[in-house]
C-alpha positions in Angstrom: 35.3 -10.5 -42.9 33.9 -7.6 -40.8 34.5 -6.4 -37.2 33.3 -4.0 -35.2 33.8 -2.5 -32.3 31.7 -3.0 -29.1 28.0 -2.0 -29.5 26.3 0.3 -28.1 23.6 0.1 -25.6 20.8 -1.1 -27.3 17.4 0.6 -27.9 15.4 -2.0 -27.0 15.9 -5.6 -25.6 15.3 -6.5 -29.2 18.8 -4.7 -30.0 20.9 -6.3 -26.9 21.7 -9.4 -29.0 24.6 -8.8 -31.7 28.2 -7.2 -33.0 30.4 -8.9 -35.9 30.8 -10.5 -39.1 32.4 -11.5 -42.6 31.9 -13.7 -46.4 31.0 -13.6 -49.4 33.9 -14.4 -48.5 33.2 -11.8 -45.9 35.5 -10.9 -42.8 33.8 -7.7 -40.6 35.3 -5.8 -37.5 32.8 -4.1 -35.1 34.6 -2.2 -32.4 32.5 -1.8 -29.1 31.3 1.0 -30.9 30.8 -0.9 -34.4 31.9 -4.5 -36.3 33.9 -6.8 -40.4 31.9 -8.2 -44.1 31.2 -10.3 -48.3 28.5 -14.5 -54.9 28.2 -16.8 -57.8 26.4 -19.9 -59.1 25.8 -23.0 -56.6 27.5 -21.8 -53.3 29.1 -18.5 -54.2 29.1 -15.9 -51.7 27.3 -12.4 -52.0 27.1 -10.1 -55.2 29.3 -7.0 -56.2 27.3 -4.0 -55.8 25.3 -3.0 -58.8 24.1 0.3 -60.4 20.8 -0.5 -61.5 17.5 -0.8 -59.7 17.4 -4.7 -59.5 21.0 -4.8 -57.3 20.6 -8.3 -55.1 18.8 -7.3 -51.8 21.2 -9.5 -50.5 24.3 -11.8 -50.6 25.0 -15.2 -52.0 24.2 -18.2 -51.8 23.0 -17.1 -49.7 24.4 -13.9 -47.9 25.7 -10.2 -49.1 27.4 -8.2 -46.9 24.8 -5.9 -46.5 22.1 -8.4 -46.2 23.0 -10.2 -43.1 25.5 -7.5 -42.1 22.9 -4.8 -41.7 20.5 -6.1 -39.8 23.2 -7.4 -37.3 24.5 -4.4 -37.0 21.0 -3.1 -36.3 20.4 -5.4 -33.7 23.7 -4.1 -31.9 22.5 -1.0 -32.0 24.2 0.7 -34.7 22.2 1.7 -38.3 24.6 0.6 -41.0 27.8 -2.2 -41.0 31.2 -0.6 -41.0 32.5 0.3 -44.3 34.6 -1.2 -46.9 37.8 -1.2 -45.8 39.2 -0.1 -49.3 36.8 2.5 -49.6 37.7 4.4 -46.5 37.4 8.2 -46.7 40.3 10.3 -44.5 37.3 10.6 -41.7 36.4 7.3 -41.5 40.0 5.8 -41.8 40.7 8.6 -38.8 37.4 7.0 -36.9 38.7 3.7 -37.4 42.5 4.4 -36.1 41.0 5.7 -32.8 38.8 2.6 -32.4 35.4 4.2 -33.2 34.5 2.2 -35.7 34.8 -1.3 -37.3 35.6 -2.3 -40.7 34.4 -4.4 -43.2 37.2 -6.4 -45.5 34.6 -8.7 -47.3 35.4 -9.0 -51.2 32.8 -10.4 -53.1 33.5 -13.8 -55.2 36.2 -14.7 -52.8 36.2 -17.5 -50.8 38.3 -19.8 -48.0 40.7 -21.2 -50.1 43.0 -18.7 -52.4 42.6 -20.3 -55.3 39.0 -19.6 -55.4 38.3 -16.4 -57.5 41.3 -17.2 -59.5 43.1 -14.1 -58.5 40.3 -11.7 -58.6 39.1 -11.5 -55.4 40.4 -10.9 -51.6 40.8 -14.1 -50.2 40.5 -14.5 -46.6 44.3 -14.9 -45.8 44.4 -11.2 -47.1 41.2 -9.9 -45.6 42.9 -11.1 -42.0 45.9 -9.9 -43.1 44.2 -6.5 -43.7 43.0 -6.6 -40.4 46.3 -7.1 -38.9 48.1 -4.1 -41.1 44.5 -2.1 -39.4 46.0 -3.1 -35.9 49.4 -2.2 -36.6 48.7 1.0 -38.4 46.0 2.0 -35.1 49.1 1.3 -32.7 51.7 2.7 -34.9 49.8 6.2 -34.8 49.4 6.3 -30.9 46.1 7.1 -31.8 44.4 4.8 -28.9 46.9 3.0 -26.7 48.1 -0.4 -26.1 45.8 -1.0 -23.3 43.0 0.4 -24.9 43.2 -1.5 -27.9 43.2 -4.7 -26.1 40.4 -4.2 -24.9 38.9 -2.9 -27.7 39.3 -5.8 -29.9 38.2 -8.2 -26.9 34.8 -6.7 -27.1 34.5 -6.3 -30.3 32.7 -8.7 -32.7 34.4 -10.5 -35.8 32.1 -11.4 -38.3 33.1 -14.5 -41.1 30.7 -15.4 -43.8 32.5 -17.8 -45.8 33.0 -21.0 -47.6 30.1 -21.0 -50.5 32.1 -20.0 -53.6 34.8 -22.5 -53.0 32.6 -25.2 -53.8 32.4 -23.7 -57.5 35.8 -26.2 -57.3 33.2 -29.5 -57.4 31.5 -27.1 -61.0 35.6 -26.9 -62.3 37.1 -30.7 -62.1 36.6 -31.6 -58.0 34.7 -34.8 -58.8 32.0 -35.0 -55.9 33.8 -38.3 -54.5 36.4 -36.1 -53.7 34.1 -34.3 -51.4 35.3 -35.6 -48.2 38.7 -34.6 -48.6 38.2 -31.0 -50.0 36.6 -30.4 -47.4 38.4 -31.0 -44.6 41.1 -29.2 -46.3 38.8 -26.0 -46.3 38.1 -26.7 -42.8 41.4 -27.1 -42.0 42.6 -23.4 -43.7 39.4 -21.8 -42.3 40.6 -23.2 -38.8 44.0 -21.3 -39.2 42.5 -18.0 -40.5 40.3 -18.4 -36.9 43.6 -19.0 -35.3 45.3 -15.9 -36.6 42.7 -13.5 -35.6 42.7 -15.1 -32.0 46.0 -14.3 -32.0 45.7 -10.7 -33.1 43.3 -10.3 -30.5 40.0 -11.3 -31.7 37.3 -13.0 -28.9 34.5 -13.0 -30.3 33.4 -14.6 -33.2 30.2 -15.2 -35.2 30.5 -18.1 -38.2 27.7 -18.3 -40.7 27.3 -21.6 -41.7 26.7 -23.3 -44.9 23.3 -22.9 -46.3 21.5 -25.6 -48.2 22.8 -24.9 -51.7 20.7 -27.6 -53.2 18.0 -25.7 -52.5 19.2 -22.7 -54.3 16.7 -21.5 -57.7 20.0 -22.3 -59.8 20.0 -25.8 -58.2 16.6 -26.6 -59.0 16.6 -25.5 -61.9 18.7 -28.5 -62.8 17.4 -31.2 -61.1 14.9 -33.5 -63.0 11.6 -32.8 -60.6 13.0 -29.3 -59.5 13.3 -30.6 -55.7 16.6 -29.6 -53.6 19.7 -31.2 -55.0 20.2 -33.9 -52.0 24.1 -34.1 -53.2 24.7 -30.1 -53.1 22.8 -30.3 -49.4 24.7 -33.2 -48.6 28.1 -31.4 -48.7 27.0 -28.2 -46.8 25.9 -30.8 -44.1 29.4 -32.3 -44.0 31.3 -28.7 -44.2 29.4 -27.4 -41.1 29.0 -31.1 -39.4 33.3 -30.8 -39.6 33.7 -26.7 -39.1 31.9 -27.6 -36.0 33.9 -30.1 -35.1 37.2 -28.9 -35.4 36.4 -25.5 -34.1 34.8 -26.8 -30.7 38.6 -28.7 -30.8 40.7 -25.8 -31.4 38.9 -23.4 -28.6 39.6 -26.6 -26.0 43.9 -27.1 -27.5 44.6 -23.7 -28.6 41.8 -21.1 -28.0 41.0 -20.9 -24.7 39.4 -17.7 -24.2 37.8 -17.7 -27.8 33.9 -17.4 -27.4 32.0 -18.0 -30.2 28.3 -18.9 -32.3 28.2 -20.6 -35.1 24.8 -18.9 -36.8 22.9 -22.1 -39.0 21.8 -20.9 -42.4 21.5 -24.3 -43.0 18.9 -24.5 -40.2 17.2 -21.1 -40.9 16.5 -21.9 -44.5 15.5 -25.2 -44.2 13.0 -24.2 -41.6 11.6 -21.2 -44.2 11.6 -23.6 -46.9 9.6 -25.6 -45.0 7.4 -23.6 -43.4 7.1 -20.5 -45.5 4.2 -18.8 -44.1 5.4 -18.8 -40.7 8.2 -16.2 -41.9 5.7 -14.6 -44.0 6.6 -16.1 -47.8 4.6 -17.1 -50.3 7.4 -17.8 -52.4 10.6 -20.1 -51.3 11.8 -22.0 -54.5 11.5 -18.9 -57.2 14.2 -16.2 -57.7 12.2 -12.6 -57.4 14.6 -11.6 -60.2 16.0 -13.8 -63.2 15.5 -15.7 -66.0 14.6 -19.6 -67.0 13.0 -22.2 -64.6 12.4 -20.8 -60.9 14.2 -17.7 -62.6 17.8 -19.7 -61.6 19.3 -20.4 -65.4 20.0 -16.2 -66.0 21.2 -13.7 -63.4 19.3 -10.7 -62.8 19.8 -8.2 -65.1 18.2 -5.0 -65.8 16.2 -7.1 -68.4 15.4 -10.2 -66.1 11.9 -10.4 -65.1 11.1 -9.2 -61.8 8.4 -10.5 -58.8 6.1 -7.4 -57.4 7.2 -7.6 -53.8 10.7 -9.2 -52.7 9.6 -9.2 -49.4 7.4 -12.6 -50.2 10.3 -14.3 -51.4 12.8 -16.0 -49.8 15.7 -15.5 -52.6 16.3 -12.7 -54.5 18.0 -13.9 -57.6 19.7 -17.4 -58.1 22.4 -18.0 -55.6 21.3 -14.9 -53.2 18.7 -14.7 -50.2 16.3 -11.4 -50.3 17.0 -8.8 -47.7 13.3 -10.2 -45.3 14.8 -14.2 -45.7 18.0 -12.4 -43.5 16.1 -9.8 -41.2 14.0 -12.9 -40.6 17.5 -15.7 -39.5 19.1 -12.6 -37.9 16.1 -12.8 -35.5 17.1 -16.8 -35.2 21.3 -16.1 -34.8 20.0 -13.8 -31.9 17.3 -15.1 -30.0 17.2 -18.7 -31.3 18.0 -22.1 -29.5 20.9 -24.0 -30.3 19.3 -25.4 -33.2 19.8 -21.5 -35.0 22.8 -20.7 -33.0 25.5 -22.4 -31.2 26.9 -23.5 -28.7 25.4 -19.8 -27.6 23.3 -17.5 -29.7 24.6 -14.2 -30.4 22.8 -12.1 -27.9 24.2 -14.4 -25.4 27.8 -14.0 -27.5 27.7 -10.5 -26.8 26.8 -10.4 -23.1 29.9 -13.1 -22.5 32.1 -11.4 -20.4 35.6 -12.1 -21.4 39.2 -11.1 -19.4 42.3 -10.5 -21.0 43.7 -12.5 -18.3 43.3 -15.8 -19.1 45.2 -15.5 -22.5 47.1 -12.3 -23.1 48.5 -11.6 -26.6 51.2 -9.5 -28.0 49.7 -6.2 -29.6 51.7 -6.0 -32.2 
């Protein structure tokens, strides 16, 4: 999860359109001046940083935190995402107590539900607990008052990427009849992680949605013609049909001054898969790094083979988008109808004006 704190003003008109995020299982804060952020085999989120050369250009499946977080952040007018929130120096952690910055508490691997990562991750009930020790460690300081930070965090954008490494469950026993139910229940804990963050103060929100996973090299590679997997697409559909759903519900009964944009990935991709030269690909079912058919049976290693120019393909590795497939769906979260963002884009998100008025909170 990432947020961030209000942008700044943009640039351009290009950068007037965007603020804050979070998957892999990602949660990002961007303050008014800044915004929060987050891999594995069929849906996993985005990679762990690497040391070598052939680190993923992006996150998985589809998004890293610093391939869709980055150029959001650019369009809001900043040049990087916030940091890691666990890797804060004693400047930045300073910055980020008097609301001059956002924070990114995305932990790659991770996912909606907490059993996903078995242990080893930073599920999103800790990343928004994270963000509520963040407030209560700003106020306890004195640093920026209670006023201030009110209004702080209702311009800020929060950023959630989330949801693709808990479907590893339907790799680990979930038989795929079962789909329906595990995934309302995913909906249904996502919902109340929205919830919480409302309560702490959050109002606005950018979702990612699911991505086709079928359509991921790793998913090809096991499907007898290597086409999409119509099964693995199937259950994306129904997550973000139902996260949809529910969260259009909970913004009527119990979110009233929530403003949000669901960003489609699903859309986006299927619309590059389909028509790759119109985002300027020549390659859409090939990872540019890996091993086996379309490079999706072996991750990318230092050893993997490796395409000449990432920037023609639309996945870097397996499970993860390259950095151009995200500067390209950014564009789309932006400045897109409601088919690549809804039930607003994001530039329209981020020129909402909200009031503390209509549904105060406790800052604490």
């Amino acid at each position: 999860m990432t947020c961030s704190a209000p942008p700044r003003a943009p640039a351009s008109a290009m950068a007037a359109r965007w603020s804050r995020r979070c998957t892999c299982s990602a949660t990002r804060w961007w303050t008014p001046a800044t915004t929060t952020s987050c891999r594995r085999r069929r849906p996993g989120p985005c990679p762990r940083t690497a040391s070598t050369s052939r680190a993923p250009s992006s996150g998985g499946p589809g998004a890293s935190p610093t391939a869709t977080t980055s150029p959001t952040s650019q369009h809001l007018g900043f040049k990087m995402s916030p940091p890691a929130y666990l890797s804060l120096t004693p400047l930045l952690s300073f910055d980020l107590l008097r609301g001059r910055g956002g924070a990114n508490y995305a932990s790659g691997g991770s996912g909606i539900l907490d059993i996903t990562g078995n242990g080893s991750v930073i599920p999103l009930s800790k990343q928004v607990q994270m963000f509520a020790e963040t407030k209560a460690t700003i106020i306890r300081t004195g640093l920026v008052d209670r006023e201030t930070l009110d209004d702080l965090l209702t311009r800020s954008l929060f950023l959630i990427s989330t949801g693709g490494n808990d479907f590893d469950a339907f790799d680990n026993g979930v038989p795929q009849s079962q789909a329906p139910e595990f995934i309302a229940g995913m909906v249904a804990v996502y919902l109340k992680h929205i919830k919480e963050l409302y309560e702490l103060g959050a109002r606005r929100l950018a979702l990612l949605d699911m991505l086709p996973v079928g359509c991921l090299p790793s998913q090809r590679a096991i499907t007898a013609n290597g086409e999409c997997d119509t099964n693995g697409n199937s259950m994306s559909q129904m997550f973000n049909a139902l996260l949809r759903t529910e969260i259009a519900k909970a913004v009527v009964t119990s979110m009233p001054s929530l403003k949000y944009s669901i960003a489609s990935l699903y859309n986006t991709y299927t619309d590059m898969i389909a028509n790759p030269a119109l985002a300027g690909f020549h390659e859409v079912k090939r990872g540019c790094c890996g091993s086996g058919k379309f490079n999706g049976e072996v991750p990318c290693t230092v050893i993997s083979n490796l395409c000449a120019n990432r920037d023609e393909y639309l996945f870097w590795d397996m499970v993860h988008g390259t950095q151009a497939a995200y500067r390209w769906a950014v564009l789309a979260f932006f400045y897109g109808p409601t088919r690549d963002a809804e039930p607003i884009n994001l530039a329209q998100l981020m020129q909402e004006p909200l009031s503390m008025v209509e549904a105060p909170y406790s800052s604490t």
